[in-house]
C-alpha positions in Angstrom: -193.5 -53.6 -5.9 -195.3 -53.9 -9.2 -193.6 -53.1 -12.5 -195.0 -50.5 -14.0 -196.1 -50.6 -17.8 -194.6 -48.2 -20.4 -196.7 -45.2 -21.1 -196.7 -43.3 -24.7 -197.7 -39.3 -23.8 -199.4 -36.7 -26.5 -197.1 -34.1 -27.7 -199.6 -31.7 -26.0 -198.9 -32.9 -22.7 -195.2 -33.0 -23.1 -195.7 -29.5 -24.3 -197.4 -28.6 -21.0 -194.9 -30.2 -19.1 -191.9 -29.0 -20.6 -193.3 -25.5 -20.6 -193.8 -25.8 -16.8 -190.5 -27.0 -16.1 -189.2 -24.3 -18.0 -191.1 -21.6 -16.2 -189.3 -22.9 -12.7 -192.0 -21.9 -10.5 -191.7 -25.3 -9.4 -188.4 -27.9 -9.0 -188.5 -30.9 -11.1 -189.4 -32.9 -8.5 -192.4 -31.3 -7.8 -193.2 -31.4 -11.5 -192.7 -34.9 -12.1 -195.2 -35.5 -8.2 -197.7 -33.2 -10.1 -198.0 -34.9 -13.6 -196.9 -38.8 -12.3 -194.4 -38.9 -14.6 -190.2 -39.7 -13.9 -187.9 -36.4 -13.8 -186.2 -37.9 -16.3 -188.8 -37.5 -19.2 -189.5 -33.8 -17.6 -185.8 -32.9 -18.5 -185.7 -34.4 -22.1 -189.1 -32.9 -23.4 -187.7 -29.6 -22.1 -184.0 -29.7 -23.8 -186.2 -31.0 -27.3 -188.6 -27.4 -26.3 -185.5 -25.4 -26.4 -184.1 -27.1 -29.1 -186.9 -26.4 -31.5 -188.5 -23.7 -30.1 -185.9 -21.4 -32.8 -187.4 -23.1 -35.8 -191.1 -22.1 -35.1 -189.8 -18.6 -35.9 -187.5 -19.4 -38.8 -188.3 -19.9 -42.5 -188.6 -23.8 -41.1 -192.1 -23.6 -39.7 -192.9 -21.8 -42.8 -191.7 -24.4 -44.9 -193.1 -27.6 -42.3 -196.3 -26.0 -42.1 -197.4 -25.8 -45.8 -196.7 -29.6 -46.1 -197.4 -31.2 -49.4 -199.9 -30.6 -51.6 -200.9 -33.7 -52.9 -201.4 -37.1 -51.8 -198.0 -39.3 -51.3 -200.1 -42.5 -51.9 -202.1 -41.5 -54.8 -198.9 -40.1 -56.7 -197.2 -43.6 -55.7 -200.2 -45.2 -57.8 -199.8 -43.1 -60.6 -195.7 -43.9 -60.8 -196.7 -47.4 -60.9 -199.6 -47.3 -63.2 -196.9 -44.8 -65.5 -194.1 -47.2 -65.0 -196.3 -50.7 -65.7 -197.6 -48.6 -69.0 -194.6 -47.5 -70.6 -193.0 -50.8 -70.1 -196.1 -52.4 -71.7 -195.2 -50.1 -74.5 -191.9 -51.0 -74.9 -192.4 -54.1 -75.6 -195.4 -53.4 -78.0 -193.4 -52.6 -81.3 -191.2 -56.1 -80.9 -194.6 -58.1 -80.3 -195.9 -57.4 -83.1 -193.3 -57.5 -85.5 -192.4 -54.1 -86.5 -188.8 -52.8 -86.5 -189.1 -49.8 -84.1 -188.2 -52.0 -80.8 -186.3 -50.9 -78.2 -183.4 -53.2 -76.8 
């Protein structure tokens, strides 16, 4: 008996299979015969179906869907490029002799 190797599945086919296992035209069984994959799996991508099928008509999906606006990793840059400047500045007025520093 050969071991079998662990296989990652697209959210689009765990869609179709929980969807069929939640029509129960066929057992699980059959399912799991029919898309070579262990009842198991069937039964956990169709309790997470239930689970979030109320959110995709709630104010949740509305809010999921828009997503941000702008780029994580280029406002992550500008933090840093803000944060590297003002702490140059700080500095600035004690460097060069003037009174104004900040401590």
């Amino acid at each position: 008996m050969t071991k079998r190797v662990r296989r990652n599945h697209r959210p689009a086919f765990k869609a179709k299979v929980a969807l069929a296992a939640l029509k129960g035209e066929k057992t699980l069984v059959e399912l799991a015969q029919q898309f070579d994959v262990h009842v198991n799996p069937i039964t956990q991508w169709k309790a997470q179906l239930l689970q979030g099928a109320a959110g995709v008509f709630g104010s949740e999906a509305k809010a999921s869907s828009m997503g941000p606006t702008a780029d994580l990793k280029t406002l992550h840059a500008k933090i840093g490029e803000l944060t590297l400047e003002n702490d140059f500045l700080a500095g600035a007025p004690g460097k060069a002799g003037m009174p104004g520093a900040r401590r």
